[in-house]
Each structure stands twice: as structure tokens, then as C-alpha cells.
Residue, then its C-alpha position, 0 to 999 in steps of 0.5 A: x520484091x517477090x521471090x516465086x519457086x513454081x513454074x522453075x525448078x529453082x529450089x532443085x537447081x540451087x541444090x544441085x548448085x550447092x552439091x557442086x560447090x561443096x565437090x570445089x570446095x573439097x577438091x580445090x580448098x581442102x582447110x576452108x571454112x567453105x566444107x563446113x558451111x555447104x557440108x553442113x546443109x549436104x549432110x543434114x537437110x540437102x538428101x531429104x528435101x530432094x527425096x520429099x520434092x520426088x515423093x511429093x511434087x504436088x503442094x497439097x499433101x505436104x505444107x511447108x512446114x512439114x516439108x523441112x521437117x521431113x527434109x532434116x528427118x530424112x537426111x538423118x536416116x539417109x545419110x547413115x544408109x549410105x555409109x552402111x552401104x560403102x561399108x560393104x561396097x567402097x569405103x567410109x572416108x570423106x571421098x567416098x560419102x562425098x560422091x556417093x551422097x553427091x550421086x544421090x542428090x543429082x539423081x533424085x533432083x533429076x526424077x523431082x524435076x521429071x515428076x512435076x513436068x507431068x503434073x500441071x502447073x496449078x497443082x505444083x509445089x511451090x514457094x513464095x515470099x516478099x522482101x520489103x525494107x522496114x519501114x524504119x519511120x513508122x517504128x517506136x523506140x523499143x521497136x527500133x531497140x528490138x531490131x538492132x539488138x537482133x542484128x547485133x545478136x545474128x553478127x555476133x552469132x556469125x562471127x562465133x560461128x565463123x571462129x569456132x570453124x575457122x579455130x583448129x582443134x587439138x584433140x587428145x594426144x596418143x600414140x597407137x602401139x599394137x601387135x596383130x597375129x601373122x593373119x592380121x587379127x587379134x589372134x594366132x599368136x606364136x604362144x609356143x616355139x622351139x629354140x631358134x624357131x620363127x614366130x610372127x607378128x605384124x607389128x603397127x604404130x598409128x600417130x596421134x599426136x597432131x604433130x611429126x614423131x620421131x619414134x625407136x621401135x624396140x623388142x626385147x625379152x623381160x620388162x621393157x621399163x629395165x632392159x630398154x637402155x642396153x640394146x643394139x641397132x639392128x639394120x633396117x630390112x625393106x620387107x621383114x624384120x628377122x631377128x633372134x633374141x639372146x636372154x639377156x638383151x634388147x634390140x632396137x631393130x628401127x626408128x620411125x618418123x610419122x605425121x599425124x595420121x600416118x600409119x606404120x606397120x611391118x612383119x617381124x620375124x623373130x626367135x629366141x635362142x634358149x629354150x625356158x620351161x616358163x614363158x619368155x615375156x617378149x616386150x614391144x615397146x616405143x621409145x621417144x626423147x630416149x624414154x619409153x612411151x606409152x605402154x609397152x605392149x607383151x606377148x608371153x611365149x614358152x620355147x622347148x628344145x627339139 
């Protein structure tokens, strides 16, 4: 059987094929093994080869060999261009780089197929090949050895392939705790407040765990490891959280229940009612099973009287 890609844009339009299934299979099937085995062409091979038949639609400048090297080196160098660009414009997520790279794909499988229309058909790029079955008769036992150790080598392949795919994976187990500045930078913090004086932070909390947590979210002054037992329930406040700190106690202002990969983050008001000349040592801290959890995070404050 002969397969020919001369005449017909077959190549371009089994690309544009995979791209579409790859879209399906994201949208409709978001846990197959589908993502991986079309995504894995999508990212690595698909971008190039489409950009080398619109730069090279003629088959002498290139031969085949040097067309799927430069397909792989291409998309290597493609794809990390169009994540820096929805850097700036859109976002780096699975949707963005999907449609983005989807779009790039279509468009440049459009200008290869309107190239070679205006080239003559001798001149074009083109692929061919037989498929024959083996003469099985005319093989000597070694040969015979040779193609089934290969066969049972590719179907063992497969199935490790297949497995390692479909097998989840755990990866490190951690909590983020973390307190931002009130412009939601690692910076301008409350360093130095009057008695009774506000200070602000954003707190935020980020699951990592591949699993649901039940968290407690506790401020207090002093070391947390010491004063997280003695504490008081503070209702929970739809926006902000505002509170003021007495010397000698800890409040635990609210629980949380995070899935994995969900993200928690509020605005918390507080003040402390006693002015100190050292600093106070505010403590954020998690608690989970009744125990502290991860490392508690601190922020020193001085408080004068007015």
C-alpha cells in the first residue's frame, strides 16, 4: 500500500485534526490520557512542522530528515515565545497556552496550504512511503527472533507508557502561609504603630497538600508554639478581619477548608492595646488536628502612646 502527501495537503490537515481533538479532549475529558498522548505532539513537534511547510513549501531546500529536525527545534523555541507573550497579555494557564498555540497552528496550516497552491505540483514538498507485510516464509530463525523481540519490546513499551500516564502522582505535600504588605507586596509593612492603632496585612493560605484540610487560623503576640492553646474564637467577618490584641492572649479569628490548589487570602485589621518600647512579636500561625502546622510566620512591631 502506498501512502502519497503531494497533491493534498494531507499532512496540514491531519494537523489541524490533532489540534481539534486535543481542544475535545481538554474540554470534555479533562483526567485522560488523550491530553497527554495529543499534547505531547501539540507542544513539541506540531508548531514547527507547520511553521517549516509555510517557509518551505518546495521539497528541495529541505529533505526529510532536516524537516523533523527543525519541526522539534522550532517548537521548542515556539512555544516558550508564546507563554512569554500571555505573560504580558492574557495569562500562563492550560487555556490560555492551549488557544493561544491552537490559533498559531490554524493560522500558519492556512498560509502553508495557500503557499503551495501558487507553487506547481512537481516542485512541492511531498511524502511517500509502502507498507508491505513481512514476508514471514522467507525469514530465518534469528530473523523471526529479532521481529517478535521487537514487537514484544514496543507492547511492553506501550503499556509502561500507558501506565505511567494513567498512574496519579503525589508530589510534595506543603501548606503555603504567608503575610503580604496592605498593597499586596512583600513590603510596607506595619513596622511602628500607636496604641490601639490599626496595622494591615493580607494574609493567604494556598493548599498543597492533594488532599481537603481543615485549617484554624490563629494571630497572637509572643511565640506561637507557647500561647496557641489559650485563645479565643473571634466571629468570622465577611470582608475584613479587625481585632485588637491584649498582651497576654491569642485569637483564633478563623477556620478554613481548602481543596487542593485552592487559595485563601483576606485583609486583617488589628491593633494592640499596650504600648511597649521593644517590639511585639505578632505571630500567624496554622493549626491543624489541634497542633501547629508548618512554621508559624512573624512580624516584629514597636507601639508607642500618642
Amino acid at each position: 500500500m502506498k501512502i502519497r502527501i503531494k497533491e493534498k495537503p494531507w499532512d496540514l490537515l491531519i494537523v489541524a485534526l490533532l489540534t481539534s481533538l486535543l481542544i475535545l479532549a481538554v474540554a470534555l475529558t479533562p483526567e485522560s490520557i488523550w491530553r497527554t498522548i495529543l499534547g505531547l505532539p501539540f507542544i513539541l513537534f506540531l508548531p514547527g512542522y507547520v511553521l517549516i511547510s509555510f517557509l518551505f513549501p518546495e521539497d528541495e531546500p529541505l529533505d526529510h530528515i532536516e524537516r523533523i529536525a527543525l519541526s522539534f527545534g522550532l517548537s521548542i523555541a515556539i512555544t516558550p515565545l508564546i507563554g512569554l507573550a500571555l505573560n504580558y497579555i492574557w495569562e500562563i494557564s492550560l487555556v490560555p497556552i492551549l488557544y493561544s498555540q491552537s490559533l498559531f497552528i490554524y493560522t500558519f496550516s492556512l498560509l502553508a496550504y495557500l503557499r503551495r497552491r501558487s507553487i506547481p505540483t512537481e516542485e512541492l514538498f511531498s511524502i511517500e512511503f509502502e507498507i508491505n507485510p513481512p514476508d514471514w516464509e522467507n525469514y530465518d530463525w534469528i530473523d523471526k527472533a529479532l521481529v517478535i523481540a521487537t514487537v514484544g519490546l514496543l507492547i511492553a513499551s506501550g503499556g509502561l507508557a500507558y501506565h505511567i500516564a494513567t498512574t496519579p502522582r503525589t508530589g510534595e505535600r506543603f501548606t503555603e502561609l504567608y503575610i503580604l504588605g496592605q498593597n499586596g507586596t512583600a513590603d510596607h509593612y506595619p513596622r511602628n504603630l500607636m496604641v490601639n492603632e490599626n496595622g494591615t496585612v493580607i494574609v493567604g493560605v494556598v493548599n498543597r497538600e492533594h488532599e481537603t484540610v481543615n485549617y484554624t487560623l490563629g494571630i497572637g503576640l509572643g511565640d506561637a508554639e507557647e500561647n496557641y492553646e489559650n485563645m479565643e474564637r473571634l466571629s468570622d467577618i465577611p470582608e475584613n478581619y479587625t481585632f485588637s490584641l491584649p498582651s497576654n492572649n491569642t485569637y483564633r479569628f478563623t477556620e478554613l477548608r481548602l481543596s487542593h490548589g485552592e487559595k485563601w487570602n483576606q485583609m486583617v485589621n488589628f491593633s494592640i492595646e499596650q504600648p511597649r518600647e521593644e517590639h511585639y512579636k505578632v505571630s500567624f500561625f496554622l493549626l491543624r488536628d489541634g497542633e501547629i502546622y508548618q512554621n508559624p510566620v512573624h512580624l516584629w512591631i514597636k507601639v508607642g502612646e500618642d
